[in-house]
N, CA and C of each residue as an Amber inpcrd file, in Angstrom:
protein
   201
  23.2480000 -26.1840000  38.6090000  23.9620000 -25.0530000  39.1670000
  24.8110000 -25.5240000  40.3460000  25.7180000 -25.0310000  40.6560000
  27.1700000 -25.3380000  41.2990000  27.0610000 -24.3180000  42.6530000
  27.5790000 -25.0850000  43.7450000  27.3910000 -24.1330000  44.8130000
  28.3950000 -23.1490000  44.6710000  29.9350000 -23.5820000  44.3170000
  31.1660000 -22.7050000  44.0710000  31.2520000 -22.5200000  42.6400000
  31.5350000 -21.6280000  42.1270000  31.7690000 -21.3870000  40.8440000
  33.0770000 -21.5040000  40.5930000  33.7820000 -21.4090000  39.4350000
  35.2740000 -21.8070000  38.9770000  36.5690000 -21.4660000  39.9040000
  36.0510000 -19.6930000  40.0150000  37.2350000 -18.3610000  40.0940000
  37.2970000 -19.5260000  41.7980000  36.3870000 -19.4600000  42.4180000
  36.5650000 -20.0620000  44.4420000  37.2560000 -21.2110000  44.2210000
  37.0050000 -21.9460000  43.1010000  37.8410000 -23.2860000  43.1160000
  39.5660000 -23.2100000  42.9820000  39.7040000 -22.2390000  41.5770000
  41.0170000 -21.5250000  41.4230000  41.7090000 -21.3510000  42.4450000
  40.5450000 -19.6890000  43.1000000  41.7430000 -19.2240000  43.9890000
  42.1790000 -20.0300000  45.6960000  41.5480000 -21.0060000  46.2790000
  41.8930000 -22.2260000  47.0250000  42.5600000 -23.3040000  46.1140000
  43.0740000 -23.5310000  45.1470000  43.5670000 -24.2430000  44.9900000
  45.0980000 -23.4620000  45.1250000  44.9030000 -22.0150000  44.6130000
  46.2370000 -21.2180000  44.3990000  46.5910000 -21.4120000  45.8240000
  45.5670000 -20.8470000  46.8290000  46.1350000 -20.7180000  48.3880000
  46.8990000 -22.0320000  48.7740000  45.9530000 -23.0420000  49.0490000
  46.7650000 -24.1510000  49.5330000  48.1480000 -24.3820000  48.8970000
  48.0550000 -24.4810000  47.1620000  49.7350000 -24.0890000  46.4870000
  50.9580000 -23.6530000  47.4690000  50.3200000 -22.1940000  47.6860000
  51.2320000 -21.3600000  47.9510000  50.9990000 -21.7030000  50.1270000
  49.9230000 -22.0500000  50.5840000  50.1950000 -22.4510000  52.2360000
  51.4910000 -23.6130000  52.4130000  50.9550000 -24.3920000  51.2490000
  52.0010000 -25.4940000  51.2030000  53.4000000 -25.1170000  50.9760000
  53.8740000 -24.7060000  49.7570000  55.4770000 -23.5700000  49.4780000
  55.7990000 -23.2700000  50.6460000  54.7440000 -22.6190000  51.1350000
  55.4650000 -21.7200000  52.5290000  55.9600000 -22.7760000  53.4780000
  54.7250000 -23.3030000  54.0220000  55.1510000 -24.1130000  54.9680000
  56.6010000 -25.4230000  54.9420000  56.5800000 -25.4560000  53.3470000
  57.9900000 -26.2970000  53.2820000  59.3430000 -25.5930000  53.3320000
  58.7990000 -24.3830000  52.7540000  60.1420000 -23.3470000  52.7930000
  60.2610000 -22.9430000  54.3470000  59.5800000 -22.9950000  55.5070000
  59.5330000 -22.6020000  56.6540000  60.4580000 -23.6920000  57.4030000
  60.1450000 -24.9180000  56.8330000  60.1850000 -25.7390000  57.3870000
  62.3520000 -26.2210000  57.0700000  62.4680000 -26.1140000  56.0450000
  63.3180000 -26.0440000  55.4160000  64.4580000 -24.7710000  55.9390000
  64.1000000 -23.4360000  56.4570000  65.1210000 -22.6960000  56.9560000
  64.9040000 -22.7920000  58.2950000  63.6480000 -24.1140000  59.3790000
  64.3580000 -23.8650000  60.7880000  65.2560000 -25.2220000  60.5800000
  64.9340000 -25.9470000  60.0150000  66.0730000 -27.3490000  59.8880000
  67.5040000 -26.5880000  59.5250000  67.9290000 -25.7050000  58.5380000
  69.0740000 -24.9390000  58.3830000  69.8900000 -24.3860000  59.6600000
  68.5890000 -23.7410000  59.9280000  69.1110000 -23.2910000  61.5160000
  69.4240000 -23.8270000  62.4270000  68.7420000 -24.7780000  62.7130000
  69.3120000 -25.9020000  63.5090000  70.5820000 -26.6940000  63.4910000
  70.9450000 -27.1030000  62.6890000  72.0120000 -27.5130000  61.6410000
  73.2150000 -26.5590000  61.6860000  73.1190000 -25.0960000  61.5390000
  73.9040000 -24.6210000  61.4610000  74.2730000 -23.6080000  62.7590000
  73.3560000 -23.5730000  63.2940000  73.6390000 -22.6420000  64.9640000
  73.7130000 -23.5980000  65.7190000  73.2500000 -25.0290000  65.7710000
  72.8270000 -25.6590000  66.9220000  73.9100000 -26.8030000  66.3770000
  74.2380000 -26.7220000  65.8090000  74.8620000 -28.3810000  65.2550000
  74.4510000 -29.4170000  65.3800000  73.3790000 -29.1240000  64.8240000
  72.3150000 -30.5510000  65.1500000  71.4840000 -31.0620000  64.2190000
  71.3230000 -32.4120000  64.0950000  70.5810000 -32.7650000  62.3480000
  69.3640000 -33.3370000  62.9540000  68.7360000 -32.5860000  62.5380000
  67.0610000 -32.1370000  62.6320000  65.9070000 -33.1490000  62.0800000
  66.0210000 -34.5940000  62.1610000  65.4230000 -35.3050000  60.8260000
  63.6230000 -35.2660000  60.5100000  63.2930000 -34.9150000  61.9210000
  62.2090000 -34.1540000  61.4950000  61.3620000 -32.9660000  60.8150000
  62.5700000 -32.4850000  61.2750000  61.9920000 -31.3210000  59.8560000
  62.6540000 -30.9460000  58.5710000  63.5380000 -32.1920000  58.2100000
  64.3250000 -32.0510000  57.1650000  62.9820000 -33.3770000  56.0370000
  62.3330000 -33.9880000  57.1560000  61.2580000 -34.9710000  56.7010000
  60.7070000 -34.3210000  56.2010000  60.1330000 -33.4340000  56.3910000
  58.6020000 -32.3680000  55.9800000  58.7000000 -32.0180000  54.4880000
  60.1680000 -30.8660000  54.4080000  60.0730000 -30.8980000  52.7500000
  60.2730000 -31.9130000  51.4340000  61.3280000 -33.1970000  52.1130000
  61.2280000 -33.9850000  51.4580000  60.0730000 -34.7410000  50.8090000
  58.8670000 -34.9540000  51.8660000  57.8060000 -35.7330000  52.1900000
  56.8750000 -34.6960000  50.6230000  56.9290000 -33.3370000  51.1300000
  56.0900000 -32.0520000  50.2300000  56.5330000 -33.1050000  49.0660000
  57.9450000 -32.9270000  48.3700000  58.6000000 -32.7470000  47.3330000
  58.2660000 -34.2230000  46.9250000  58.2760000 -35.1120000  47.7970000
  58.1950000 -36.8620000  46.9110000  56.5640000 -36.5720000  46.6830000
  55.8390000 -36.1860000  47.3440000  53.9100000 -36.3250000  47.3170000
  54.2750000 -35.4620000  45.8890000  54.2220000 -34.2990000  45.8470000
  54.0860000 -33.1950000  44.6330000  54.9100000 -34.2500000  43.3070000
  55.7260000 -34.5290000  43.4170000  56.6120000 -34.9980000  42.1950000
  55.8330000 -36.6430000  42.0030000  55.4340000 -37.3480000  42.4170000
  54.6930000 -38.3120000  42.6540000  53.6150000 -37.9880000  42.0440000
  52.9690000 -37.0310000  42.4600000  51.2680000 -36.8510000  41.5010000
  51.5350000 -36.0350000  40.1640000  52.5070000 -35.6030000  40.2110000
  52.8920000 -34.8030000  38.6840000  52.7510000 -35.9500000  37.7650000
  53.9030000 -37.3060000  38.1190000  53.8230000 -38.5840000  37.2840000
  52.6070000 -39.0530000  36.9510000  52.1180000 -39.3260000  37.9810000
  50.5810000 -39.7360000  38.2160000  49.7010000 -39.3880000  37.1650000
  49.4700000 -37.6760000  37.4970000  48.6070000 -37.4090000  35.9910000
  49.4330000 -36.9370000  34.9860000  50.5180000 -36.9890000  35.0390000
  51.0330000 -37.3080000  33.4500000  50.8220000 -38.0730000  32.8370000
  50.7950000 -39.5680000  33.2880000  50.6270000 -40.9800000  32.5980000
  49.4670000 -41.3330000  33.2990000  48.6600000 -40.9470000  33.4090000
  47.4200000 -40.9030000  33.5670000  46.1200000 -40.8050000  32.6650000
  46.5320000 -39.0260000  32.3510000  45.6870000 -38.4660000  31.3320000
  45.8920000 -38.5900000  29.7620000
């Protein structure tokens, strides 16, 4: 017997999903802003979603040619 059952595993995996989305999409319209009110190129937080997007697209490969 399992301390968490399936549905707790699911729905934390959904959350973090979607904490993560957010936080790149957050991250992604103050770099805009910056950029575009401030005239200023932001490379730190233009890092963040890139960083999301190479990790996520990186493990997609991973267990594609994996499994």
């Amino acid at each position: 017997m399992s301390l968490f059952d399936e549905r707790f595993l699911t729905h934390r995996l959904r959350a973090t999903s979607i904490a993560g989305i957010a936080g790149g999409i957050l991250a992604v319209v103050l770099w805009f802003r910056h950029y575009v009110f401030e005239h200023r190129w932001s490379w730190e937080l233009l890092a963040i979603p890139l960083t999301m997007a190479t990790v996520k697209q990186g493990l997609l490969l991973w267990y594609r040619f994996r499994d």
